[in-house]
C-alpha positions, -999 to +999 in steps of 0.1 A: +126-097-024+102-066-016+078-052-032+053-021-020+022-007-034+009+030-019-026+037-023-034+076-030-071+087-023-069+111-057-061+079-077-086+059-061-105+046-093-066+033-113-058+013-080-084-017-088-073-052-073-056-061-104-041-030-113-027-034-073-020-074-074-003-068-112+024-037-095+032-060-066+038-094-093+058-070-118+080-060-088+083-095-075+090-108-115+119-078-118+138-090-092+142-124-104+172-133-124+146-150-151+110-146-155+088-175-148+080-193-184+041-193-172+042-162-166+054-153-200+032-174-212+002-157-196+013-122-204+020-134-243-020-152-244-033-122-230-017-097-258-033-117-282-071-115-274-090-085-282-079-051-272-047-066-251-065-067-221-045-077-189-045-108-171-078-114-146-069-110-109-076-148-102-047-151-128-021-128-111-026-139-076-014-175-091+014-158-112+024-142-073+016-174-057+043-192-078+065-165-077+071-159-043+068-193-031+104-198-040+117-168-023+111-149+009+091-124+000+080-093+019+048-072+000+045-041+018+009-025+012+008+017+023-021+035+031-047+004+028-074+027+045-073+053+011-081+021-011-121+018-023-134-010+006-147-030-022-113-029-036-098-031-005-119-067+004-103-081-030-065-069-024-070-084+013-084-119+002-055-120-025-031-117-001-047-141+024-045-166-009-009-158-015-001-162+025-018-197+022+006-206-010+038-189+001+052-194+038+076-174+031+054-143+024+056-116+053+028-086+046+034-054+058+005-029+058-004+005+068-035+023+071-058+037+099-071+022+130-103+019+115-095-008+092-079-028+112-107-055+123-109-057+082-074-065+080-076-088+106-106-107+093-095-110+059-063-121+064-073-154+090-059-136+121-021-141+109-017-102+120+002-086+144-010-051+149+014-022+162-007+013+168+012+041+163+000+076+176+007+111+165+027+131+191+018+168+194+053+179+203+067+160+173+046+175+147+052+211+163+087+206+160+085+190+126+068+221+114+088+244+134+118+224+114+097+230+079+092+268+088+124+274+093+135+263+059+111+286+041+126+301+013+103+332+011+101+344+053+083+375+041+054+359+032+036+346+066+037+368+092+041+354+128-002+352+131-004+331+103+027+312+121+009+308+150-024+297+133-002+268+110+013+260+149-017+258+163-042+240+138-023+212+122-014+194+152-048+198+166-063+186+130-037+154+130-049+143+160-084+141+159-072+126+125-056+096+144-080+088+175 
């Protein structure tokens, strides 16, 4: 079973820790053959108080616990570094709580060198970290690739080329130091 969550920086304040922990269980949930009777059972209490609202994180990292503790289960967790860190400290300590529950749980997670003592920390030192750097020659010859595709040719000339060439590559890696 997999199940990914991608954190956008424009959609920052939607991507709380149970908005995050509730994508990942709904994935999980839809690829089961039946759901869970306490997790119906949650989700059918919760309709019923006032205003419908969802169930509380504490609630859904259970509901995940259970869930994937009878499956192997990866949860793959994109561009961590573009979630709030206040957010990000609650979607980290839910997974170390599923991780505890649910051996079979592998975490996959991206995000920017930066918040990688954070992950570490957070999730008891059960990471293994790969680095991955930025290559100049690959992103000149990506965009080279991209330019080349261009459906309207007559609208850069070859300075505004050069300049595209030139600045993205040097942006991306100060980006990625």
């Amino acid at each position: 079973m997999v199940a990914c969550f991608y954190f956008d920086f424009a959609d920052q304040k939607d991507q709380s820790p149970a908005n995050t922990m509730g994508a990942l269980l709904k994935q999980v949930v839809g690829g089961l053959e039946e759901v869970p009777e306490e997790i119906s059972q949650a989700y059918q209490k919760q309709r019923k108080t006032l205003g419908g609202r969802g169930p509380l994180l504490s609630d859904i990292v259970k509901m995940l616990q259970t869930t994937t503790s009878k499956a192997h289960t990866f949860i793959c967790i994109d561009a961590l570094d573009e979630c709030v860190p206040e957010y990000r400290a609650k979607v980290l300590v839910s997974l170390n709580e599923i991780l505890q529950r649910s051996p079979g749980v592998r975490i996959f997670v991206t995000g920017r060198p930066h918040i990688g003592p954070e992950v570490g920390r957070r999730l008891a030192g059960r990471v293994l970290s790969l680095h991955i750097n930025t290559k100049r020659d690959d992103i000149i010859r990506y965009l080279h690739s991209r330019l080349g595709e261009d459906t309207t040719p007559d609208a850069m000339d070859s300075s505004l080329e050069a300049d595209i060439l030139r600045k993205i590559p040097q942006d991306l890696s100060e980006m990625y130091v």
